[in-house]
N, C-alpha and C positions, 0 to 999 in steps of 0.2 A: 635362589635355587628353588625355594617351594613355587613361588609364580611360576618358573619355568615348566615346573613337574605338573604344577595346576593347569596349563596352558595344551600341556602336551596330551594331559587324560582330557581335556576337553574336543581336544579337534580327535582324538580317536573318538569320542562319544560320537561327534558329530558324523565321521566318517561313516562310524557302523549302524548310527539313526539311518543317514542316507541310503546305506546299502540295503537295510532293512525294509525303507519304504520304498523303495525299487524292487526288492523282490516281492512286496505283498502286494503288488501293482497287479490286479486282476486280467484273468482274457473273457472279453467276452465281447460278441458278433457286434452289440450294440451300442457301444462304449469305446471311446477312445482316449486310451493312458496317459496321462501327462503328471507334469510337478518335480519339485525337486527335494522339499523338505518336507513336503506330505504329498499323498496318491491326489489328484485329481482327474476327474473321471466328467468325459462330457457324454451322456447317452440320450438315444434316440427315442425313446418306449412309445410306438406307436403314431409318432407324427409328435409326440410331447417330448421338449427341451427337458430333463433331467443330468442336475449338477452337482457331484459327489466329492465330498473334501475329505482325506480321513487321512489321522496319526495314528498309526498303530497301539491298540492298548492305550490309547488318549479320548479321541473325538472321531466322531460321524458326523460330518452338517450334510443332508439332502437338501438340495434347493427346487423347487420347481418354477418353472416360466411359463405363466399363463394356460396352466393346467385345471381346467374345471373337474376333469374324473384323471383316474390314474389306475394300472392295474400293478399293485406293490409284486406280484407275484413274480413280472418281470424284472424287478431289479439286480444286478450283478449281486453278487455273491462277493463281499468287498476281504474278506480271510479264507484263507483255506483250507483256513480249521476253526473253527469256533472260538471265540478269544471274547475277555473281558472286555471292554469300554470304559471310562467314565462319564463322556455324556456323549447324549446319541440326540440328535438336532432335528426337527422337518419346519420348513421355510416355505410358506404363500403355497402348502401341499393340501392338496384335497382330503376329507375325512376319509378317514380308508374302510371298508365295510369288514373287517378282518380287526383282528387286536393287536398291537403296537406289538406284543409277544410274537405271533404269527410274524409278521413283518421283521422283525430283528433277525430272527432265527433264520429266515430264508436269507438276506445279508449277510450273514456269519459272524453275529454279535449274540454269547450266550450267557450274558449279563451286563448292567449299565447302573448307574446309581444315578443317574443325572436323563430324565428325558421333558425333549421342550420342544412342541407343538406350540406353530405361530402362523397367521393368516390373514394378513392384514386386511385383506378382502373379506365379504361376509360366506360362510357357507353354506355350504348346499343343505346338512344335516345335521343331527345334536349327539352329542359324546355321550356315549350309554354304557353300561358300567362294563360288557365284554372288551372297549375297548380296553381297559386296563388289566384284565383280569391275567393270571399268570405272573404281576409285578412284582412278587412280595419281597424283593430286596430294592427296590426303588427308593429311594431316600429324600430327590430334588424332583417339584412337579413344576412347570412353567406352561400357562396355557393364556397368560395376556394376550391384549392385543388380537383378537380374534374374533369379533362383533358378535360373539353368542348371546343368545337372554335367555339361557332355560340352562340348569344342569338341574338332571334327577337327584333323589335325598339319598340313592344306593350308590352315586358313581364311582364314591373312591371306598365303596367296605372293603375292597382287595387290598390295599396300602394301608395295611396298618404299620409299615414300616416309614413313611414317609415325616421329614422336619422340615420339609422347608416347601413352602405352597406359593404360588402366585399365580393370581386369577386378575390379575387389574385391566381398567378399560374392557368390560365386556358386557355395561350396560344389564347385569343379572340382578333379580332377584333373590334373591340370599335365604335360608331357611336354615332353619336350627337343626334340624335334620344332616344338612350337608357334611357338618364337621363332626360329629360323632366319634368316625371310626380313627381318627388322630390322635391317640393319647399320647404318641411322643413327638408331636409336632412344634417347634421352637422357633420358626417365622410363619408369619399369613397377615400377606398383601393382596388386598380384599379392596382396594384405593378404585373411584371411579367405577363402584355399582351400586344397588339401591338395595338401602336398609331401612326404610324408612317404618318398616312395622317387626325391630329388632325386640328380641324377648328379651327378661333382665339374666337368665342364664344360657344365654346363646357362647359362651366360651367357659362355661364354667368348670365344664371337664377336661378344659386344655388343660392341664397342670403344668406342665411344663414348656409352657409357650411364654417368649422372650421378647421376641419383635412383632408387634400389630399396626397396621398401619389402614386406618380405616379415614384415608385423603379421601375427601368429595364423594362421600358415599350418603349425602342426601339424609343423613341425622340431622334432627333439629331439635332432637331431645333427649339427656339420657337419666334412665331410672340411678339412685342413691348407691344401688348394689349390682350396677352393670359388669362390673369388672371383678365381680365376686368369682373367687376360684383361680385366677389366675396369678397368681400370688410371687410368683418369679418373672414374671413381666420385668424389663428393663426400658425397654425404647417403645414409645406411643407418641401415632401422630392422627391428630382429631381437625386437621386443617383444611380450609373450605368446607365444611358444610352447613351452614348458616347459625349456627348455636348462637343463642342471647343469653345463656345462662347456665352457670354449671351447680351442683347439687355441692353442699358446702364439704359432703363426706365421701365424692368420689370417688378419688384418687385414696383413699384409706385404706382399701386392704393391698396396692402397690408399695408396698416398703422394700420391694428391689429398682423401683423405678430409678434411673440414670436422666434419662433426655424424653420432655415433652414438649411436642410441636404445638402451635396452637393456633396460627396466623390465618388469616382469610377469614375470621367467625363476624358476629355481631354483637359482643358481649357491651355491654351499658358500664356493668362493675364485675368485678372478683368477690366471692365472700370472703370473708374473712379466716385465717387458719387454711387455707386453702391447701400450703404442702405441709401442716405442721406433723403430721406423720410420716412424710416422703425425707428422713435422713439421707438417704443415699443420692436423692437428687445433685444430676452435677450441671446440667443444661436444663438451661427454660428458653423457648422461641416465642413470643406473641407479636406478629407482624400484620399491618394489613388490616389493622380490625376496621370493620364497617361502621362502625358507630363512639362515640367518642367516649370514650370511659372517662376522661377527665382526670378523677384520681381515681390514686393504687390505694388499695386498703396499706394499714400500717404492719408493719413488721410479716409483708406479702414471702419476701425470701429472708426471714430473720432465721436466725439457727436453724440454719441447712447446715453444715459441718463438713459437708463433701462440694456442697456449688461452688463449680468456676464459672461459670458461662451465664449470663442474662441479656438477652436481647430485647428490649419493650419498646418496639419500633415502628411509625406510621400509626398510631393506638389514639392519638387526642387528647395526649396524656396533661394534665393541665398543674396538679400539685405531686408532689411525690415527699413523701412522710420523712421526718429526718431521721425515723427507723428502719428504713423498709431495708436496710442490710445488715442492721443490727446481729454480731454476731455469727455471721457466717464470714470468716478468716480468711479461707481460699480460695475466693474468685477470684480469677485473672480477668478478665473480659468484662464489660458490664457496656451496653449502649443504650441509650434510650432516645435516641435522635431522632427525628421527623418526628415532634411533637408538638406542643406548645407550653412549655415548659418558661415561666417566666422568673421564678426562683430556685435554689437548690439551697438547701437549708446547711448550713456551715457544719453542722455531724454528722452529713450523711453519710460521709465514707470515714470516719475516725476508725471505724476496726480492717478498713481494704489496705492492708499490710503487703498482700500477695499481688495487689491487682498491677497489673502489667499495660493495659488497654482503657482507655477512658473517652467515649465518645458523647457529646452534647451536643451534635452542630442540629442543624435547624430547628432550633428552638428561639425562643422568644426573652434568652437571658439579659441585661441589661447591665449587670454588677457580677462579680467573683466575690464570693466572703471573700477575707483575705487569710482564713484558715480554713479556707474549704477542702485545700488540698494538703495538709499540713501532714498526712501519715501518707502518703502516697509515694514513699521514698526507693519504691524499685518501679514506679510509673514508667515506662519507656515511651506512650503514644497516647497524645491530649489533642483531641478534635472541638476543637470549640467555633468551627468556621458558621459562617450565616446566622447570624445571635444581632444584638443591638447592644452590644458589651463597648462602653464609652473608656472609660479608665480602668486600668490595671497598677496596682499597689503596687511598692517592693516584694512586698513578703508574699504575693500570690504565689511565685513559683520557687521560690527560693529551697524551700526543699525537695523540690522534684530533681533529686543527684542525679535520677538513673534517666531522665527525658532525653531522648534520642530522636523525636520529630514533634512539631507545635504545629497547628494549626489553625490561625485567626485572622481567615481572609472572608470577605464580606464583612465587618464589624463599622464599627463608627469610632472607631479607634481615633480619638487624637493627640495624645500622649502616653509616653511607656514611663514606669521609671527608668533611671539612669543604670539604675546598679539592681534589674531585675532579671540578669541569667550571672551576675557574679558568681555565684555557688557553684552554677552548674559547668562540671568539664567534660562531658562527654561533644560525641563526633556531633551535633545533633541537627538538623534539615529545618529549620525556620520560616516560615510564611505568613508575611503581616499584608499581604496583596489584599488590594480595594479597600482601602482604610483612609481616613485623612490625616496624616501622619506626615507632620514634616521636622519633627523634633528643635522645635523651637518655643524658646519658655520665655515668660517676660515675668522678673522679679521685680522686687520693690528695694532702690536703691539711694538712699538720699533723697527721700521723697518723691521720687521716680522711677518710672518704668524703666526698666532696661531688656533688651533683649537676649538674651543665651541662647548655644546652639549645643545643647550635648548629646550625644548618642550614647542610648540605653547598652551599645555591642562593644564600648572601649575598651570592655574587661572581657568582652567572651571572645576566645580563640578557637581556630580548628572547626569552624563549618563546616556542616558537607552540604548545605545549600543556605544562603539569606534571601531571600523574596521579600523584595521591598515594592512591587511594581504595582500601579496603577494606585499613590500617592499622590501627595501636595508637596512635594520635596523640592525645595527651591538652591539649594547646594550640598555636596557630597561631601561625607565623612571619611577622613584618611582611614578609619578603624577598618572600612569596609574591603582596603586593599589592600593593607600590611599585617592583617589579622590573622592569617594564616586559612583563608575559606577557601572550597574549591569551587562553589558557583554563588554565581552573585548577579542577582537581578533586578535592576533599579530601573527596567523601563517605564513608559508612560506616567513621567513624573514631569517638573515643570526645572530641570536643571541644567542651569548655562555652562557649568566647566566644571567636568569629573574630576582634579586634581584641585584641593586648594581654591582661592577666592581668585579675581580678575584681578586685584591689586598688588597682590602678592606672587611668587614666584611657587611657596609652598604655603599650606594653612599655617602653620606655623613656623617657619621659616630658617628650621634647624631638619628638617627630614631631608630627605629625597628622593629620588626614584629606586635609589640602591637597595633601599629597604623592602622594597617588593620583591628581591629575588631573592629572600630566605624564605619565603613561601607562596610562592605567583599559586594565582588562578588559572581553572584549569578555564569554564567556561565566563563569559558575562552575557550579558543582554541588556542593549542600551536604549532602544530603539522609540519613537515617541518621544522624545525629550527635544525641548528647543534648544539645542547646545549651538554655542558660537563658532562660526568659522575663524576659529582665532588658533595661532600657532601652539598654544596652550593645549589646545585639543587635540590638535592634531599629532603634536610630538607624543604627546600619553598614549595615545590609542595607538602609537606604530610599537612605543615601547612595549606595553601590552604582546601584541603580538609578535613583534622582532626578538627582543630579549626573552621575554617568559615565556613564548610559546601560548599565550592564551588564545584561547577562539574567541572572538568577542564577535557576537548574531547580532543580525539586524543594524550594522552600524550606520546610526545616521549620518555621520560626517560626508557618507558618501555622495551626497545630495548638495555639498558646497561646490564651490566653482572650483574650477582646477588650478587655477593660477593661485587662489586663496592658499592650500598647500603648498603647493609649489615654492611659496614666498618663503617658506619656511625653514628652506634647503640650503647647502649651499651651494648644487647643483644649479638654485634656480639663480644666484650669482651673477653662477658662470656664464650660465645660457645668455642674459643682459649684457654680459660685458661681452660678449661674441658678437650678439646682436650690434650694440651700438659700435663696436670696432667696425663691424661692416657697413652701418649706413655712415659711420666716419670716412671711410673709404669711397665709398661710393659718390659721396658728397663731392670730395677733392674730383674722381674720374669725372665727373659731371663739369666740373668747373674748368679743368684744364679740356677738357672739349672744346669746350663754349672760349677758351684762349686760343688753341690752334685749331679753330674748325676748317678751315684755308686747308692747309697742308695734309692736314686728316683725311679730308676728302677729293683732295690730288694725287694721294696717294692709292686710296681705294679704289679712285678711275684705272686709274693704272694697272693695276694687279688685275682690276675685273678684265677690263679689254683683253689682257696678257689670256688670260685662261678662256676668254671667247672663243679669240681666234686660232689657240692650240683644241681647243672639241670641234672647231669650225675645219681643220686641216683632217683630225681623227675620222670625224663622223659626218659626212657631208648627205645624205642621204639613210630613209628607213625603208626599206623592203616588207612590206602587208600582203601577207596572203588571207584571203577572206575566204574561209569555208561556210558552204550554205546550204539549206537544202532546196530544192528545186521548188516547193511549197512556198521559198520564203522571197521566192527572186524578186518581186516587187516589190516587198519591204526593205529588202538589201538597197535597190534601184533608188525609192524613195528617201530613205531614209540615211544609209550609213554610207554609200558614195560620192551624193552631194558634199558633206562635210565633210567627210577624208580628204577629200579633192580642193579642197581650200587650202589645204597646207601643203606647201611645195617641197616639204621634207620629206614628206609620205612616197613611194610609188606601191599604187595596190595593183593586186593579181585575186582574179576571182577562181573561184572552185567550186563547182558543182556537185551537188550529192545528190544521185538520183535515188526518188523511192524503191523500196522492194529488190533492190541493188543488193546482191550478195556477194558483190567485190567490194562493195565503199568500204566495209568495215576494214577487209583485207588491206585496198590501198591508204585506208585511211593511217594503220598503223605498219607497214612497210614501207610505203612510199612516202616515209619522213620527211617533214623539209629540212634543208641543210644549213649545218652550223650559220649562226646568225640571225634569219628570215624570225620574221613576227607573226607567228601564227594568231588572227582572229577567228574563231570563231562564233557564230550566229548560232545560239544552243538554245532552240525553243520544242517543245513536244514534236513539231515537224521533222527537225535535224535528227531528233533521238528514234524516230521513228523506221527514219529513212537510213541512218548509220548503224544504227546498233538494232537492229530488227531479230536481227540471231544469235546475240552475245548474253552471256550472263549477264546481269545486273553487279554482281559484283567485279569481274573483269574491268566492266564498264567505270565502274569506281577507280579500281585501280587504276585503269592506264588516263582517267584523266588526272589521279596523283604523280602518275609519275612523267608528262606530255612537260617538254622546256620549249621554252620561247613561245610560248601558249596564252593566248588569254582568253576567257568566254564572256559570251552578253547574254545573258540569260533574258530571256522574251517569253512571252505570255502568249506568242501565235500559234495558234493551233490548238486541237480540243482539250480539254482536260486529264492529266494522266498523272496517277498518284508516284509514280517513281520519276517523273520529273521533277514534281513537287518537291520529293525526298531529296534527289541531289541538287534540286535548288538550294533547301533547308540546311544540306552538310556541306555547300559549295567551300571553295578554300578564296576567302578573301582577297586572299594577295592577287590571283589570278584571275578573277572572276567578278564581272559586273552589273548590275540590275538595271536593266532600259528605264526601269520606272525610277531611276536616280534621277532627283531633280537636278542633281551635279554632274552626267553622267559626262557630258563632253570633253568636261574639264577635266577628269576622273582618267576616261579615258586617252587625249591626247596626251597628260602627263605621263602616263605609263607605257605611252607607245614611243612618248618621247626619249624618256630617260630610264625607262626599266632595262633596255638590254644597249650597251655600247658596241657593239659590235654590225660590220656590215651586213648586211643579208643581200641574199639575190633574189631572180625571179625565177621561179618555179616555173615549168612546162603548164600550160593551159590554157583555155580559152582564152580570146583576144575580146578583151570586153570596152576598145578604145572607142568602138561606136556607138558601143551601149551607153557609152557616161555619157553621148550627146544626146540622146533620147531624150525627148520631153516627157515630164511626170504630169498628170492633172491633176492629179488626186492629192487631198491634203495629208499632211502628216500625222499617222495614223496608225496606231496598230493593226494591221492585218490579219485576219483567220482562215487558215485554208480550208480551202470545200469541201479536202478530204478528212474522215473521221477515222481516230486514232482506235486501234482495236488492240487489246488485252493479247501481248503475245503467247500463245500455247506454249512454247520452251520453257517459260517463266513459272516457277510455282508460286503456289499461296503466298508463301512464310515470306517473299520478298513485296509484299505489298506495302504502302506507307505504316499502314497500322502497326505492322508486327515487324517490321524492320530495322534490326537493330545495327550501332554504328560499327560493331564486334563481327555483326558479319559481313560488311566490308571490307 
């Protein structure tokens, strides 16, 4: 009931915002109203793009586009009545010659606590104190990012009301003068401009200033009593600006300091007591130093009493004191990685009771005390990757109850102990990747060597990842997939059979598969491994996937032969025993041939002749009509009546199509030939020219789909023309043949032969029985007519080859 109720005052909120910001939606000549959850306004002022976003009683953003001058005086009038703000925005706007004051009041904003001026572009002119003058309930000032280098020491006397300042990236020189008139100001971000000739009481009348952030401000030195007066300071960041060195008594009168940044400097050393007066300290950052400190002084962060957080990270850091966290109880967090860190002194962390985070990797470690980490019993996250850490004791980890991810990949790992995550039962993500690691021991037995294989994971259950890949691992541990993991990654190792040894059925020869489905894996990764093509493999890995549902990536096996699996089946059996039933079969029909080949072949005479001379009674005669175009008669002559004319099965009928003939198309499809008759015809750029001169292109498509007892010879006579081309290219096979077919005779007799069974007759037409006596001289030859094919006007663009598609046929 309460969600419903809370549900129900929300979409009324939402309703009556909406209605609200539709009616504060201004008119003005210049400007065009839009938006839905707030006004936006796109106006014209003067040839200049101005972009207006506003929430009632919320926000004003102005944006301008590519405006060097602007006259604010034009701007709409964004309330109807004068109304609060909380922040009022100008974006890439021109300095206005008027005061931000002047400028609101004509928009109908008659106060705002938040104004920010931004320009990413440099401008034309310098901020002088009228523009501000009239602010005095201003609270937030934002004037970053605006390529200035000059503000006067009077700009902000009007804001005595102002906490919170930012000036960054503006390339200024800074004067003690500037901040003066801020006695209640609580941040100033001053990051990326030049201090470089900073007095020792340039902040000293902040009193109540919290956040300083003086990033890349070109300090390379600061006096003992810089920060004098500032006394409630919490957060300072002194990073990039090339410091080698800090005064031992700094940071002394910050006794509310929280978090110092420090990274990007060039410090050599730390003095010594550096926070010993910073109680409240709870974060320290030193990242990036330029030059190698080597060592920390001792007891650097010893009794802090509030520090969680120490980063001393990329520094060159080379010894670290077996004090330096003496007594400070509640850090969580501590990293010191990207160092050279080549021992860690077995006390170091005896009082980090709280710590949660533990990072060492790229260091230069080589050994773990074996009670380095012996208080560390709520640790959840140990980074020890990229080190030269060879062995690992029982008792390293044995009290990290609360370790919920390890990571020691890069190392030179070549043995774990056996019983070195026993203790630990939490979920926890493990990764021994790039190590040589194949958990094989050779003891001393009866005066000999002997070899064992035991995995350090027989005891650790409930993974939620083992990363074992890019090892020396020469066979697989059952632990690894009845342990109850969800991902388990053993590729790029050197192991021939996931399950068990090659001799045996199972490693130990009482398991079996069943046991994996009290806790299957969710993912594996096997891939890189030279595993055999052997049944062994292949049954595990279908179980895998078939029964448990595991994804297993990159599986190699896929790379064996197919028959290899196969064998494995008893599909592939069956397939055998089909196979040799049938060449047993075939064997016997072959041999009783070769016994009654006589009568086999008496018999087949028989039946053949029978059905010769019943097609010989049916069909004694084909009926050929030849269509052609008058273009093409000599190649008809030469070419296609010689050879017709040799088979006496044939009788042809010729047919004329003259050019420019505006009946051919008519007679061509009206005066059909009659059931039966074998329509050829000679389809070259000539015929398409001479027939279809006046028809759509798509017509012409269709009715050669839908023309029976039809066939065409598609010829290459005559000029070039792209819709020939076309339905050359979409021709329909069955009906349709290429002169340039090295098979073409054959091609075509058979399908004048035996494509239609039915008689045909002769069509009305020329008597062309004198013409077949004519003597040809000329050789056999494709032809080209004299006349030249021209782009018919009827026809538009869209049906060119180009753009021709088979959809709009």
């Amino acid at each position: 009931m309460m969600k419903s109720k809370l549900i129900h005052v929300l979409i009324v909120a939402l309703a009556v915002h909406v209605i609200s910001a539709r009616v504060m939606c201004p008119s003005h000549p210049n400007c065009v109203c839009g938006g839905t959850f707030a006004v936006e306004l796109n106006c014209n002022i003067d040839g200049r793009t101005v972009k207006i976003n506003l929430l009632p009683s919320t926000y004003i953003t102005i944006k301008c586009e590519n405006a060097t001058s602007l006259d604010y005086s034009k701007l709409p009038k964004c309330a109807n009545e004068s109304n609060a703000f909380k922040s009022v925005s100008f974006k890439d706007c021109p300095l206005p010659k008027t005061s931000f004051k002047d400028i609101l009041s004509k928009i109908g904003v008659s106060k705002t606590m938040s104004l920010i001026f931004q320009n990413a572009k440099k401008l034309s002119g310098h901020f002088n104190r009228k523009h501000f003058s009239g602010l005095q309930d201003l609270t937030k000032l934002l004037l970053s990012v605006n390529g200035i280098t000059y503000l006067p020491d009077n700009l902000f006397m009007d804001l005595n009301n102002l906490t919170w300042l930012n000036i960054r990236c503006n390339n200024i020189i800074l004067s003690e003068e500037l901040f003066k008139p801020f006695e209640r100001l609580e941040t100033l971000e001053i990051s990326h401009n030049h201090m470089t000739n900073m007095t020792s009481n340039l902040f000293s009348h902040l009193s109540l200033l919290r956040k300083l952030s003086l990033w890349q401000t070109n300090v390379t030195w600061f006096s003992k009593d810089f920060f004098t007066g500032v006394d409630v300071l919490e957060e300072l960041d002194l990073s990039s600006n090339g410091l080698n060195e800090l005064p031992m008594t700094i940071f002394k009168p910050l006794r509310k300091l929280k978090k110092l940044t420090l990274f990007s400097n060039k410090f050599s050393t730390l003095p010594q007591n550096l926070f010993s007066t910073n109680d409240k300290l709870e974060t320290v950052i030193i990242l990036n130093n330029d030059v190698k400190m080597k060592e920390l002084p001792k007891n650097l962060f010893g009794n802090l009493s509030n520090l969680k957080q120490v980063y001393v990270q990329r520094s060159g850091i080379e010894v670290i004191p077996y004090d330096i966290f003496v007594n400070s109880p509640l850090i969580t967090n501590i990293s010191l990685a990207y160092n050279d860190i080549a021992v860690v002194p077995e006390s170091t962390f005896n009082d980090q009771i709280n710590l949660l985070e533990l990072d060492l990797s790229h260091n230069n470690l080589r050994s773990l005390e074996s009670k380095l980490f012996s208080s560390l019993v709520r640790l959840e996250i140990l980074n020890l990757c990229h080190n030269s850490i060879e062995e690992v004791s029982s008792a390293t980890f044995s009290s990290l109850l609360s370790l919920i991810y390890l990571n020691m990949e890069h190392n030179n790992l070549k043995t774990i102990s056996s019983d070195l995550f026993s203790n630990n039962k939490q979920r926890m993500s493990i990764t021994f990747a790039y190590n040589r690691l194949d958990f094989e021991n050779k003891e001393l037995k009866n005066n000999s060597w002997a070899l064992t294989r035991v995995s350090p994971f027989a005891h650790t259950y409930n993974l939620k990842m083992l990363n074992l890949s890019h090892n020396k691992f020469k066979f697989s541990f059952e632990d690894w997939w009845i342990n109850g993991h969800e991902n388990l990654d053993i590729s790029f190792n050197s192991i021939h059979y996931l399950w068990g040894n090659p001799k045996n059925s199972l490693e130990d020869g009482k398991s079996s598969y069943e046991e994996l489905l009290k806790k299957p894996l969710k993912e594996v990764w096997i891939s890189n491994n030279p595993l055999n093509c052997r049944c062994k493999n292949f049954l595990f890995v279908d179980f895998l996937k078939n029964n448990l549902k595991s994804k297993v990536l990159d599986d190699t096996l896929i790379h064996c032969p197919i028959w290899t699996k196969e064998a494995c089946y008893l599909r592939f059996i069956i397939f055998i025993s089909i196979m040799t039933a049938s060449v047993s079969l075939s064997t016997i029909t072959i041999i009783l041939y070769f016994v009654y080949k006589k009568k086999i072949n008496s018999v087949i005479k028989k039946r053949f002749q029978f059905y010769s001379k019943s097609d010989t009674n049916t069909d004694q005669y084909k009926n050929v009509i030849v269509k052609y175009s008058e273009n093409d008669e000599e190649f008809v002559y030469k070419e296609i009546l010689p050879e017709l004319k040799n088979h006496k099965n044939f009788k042809v009928q010729l047919k004329l199509i003259k050019t420019n003939c505006k009946e051919n198309f008519i007679k061509n499809f009206t005066n059909r030939s009659k059931e039966g008759d074998t329509v050829l015809i000679i389809f070259s750029p000539n015929y398409l020219t001479s027939a279809y001169s006046h028809v759509n292109i798509k017509k012409i498509r269709g009715e050669m789909l839908k023309t029976k007892n039809t066939l065409y010879v598609f010829t290459d006579i005559g000029p070039e023309n792209s819709i020939y081309a076309f339905l050359k290219e979409q021709r329909d096979q069955r009906t349709a043949i290429l002169w340039s077919d090295p098979n073409f005779w054959n091609v075509l007799i058979s399908m004048l032969s035996n494509g239609y069974k039915k008689k045909v007759r002769f069509s009305s037409g020329n008597d062309v029985r004198s013409k077949l006596n004519t003597s040809l001289s000329s050789s056999k030859s494709k032809l080209v007519s004299n006349k030249s094919f021209t782009r018919l006007p009827e026809w538009p663009d869209v049906y060119t080859s180009n753009t021709f598609a088979h959809s709009q046929v």
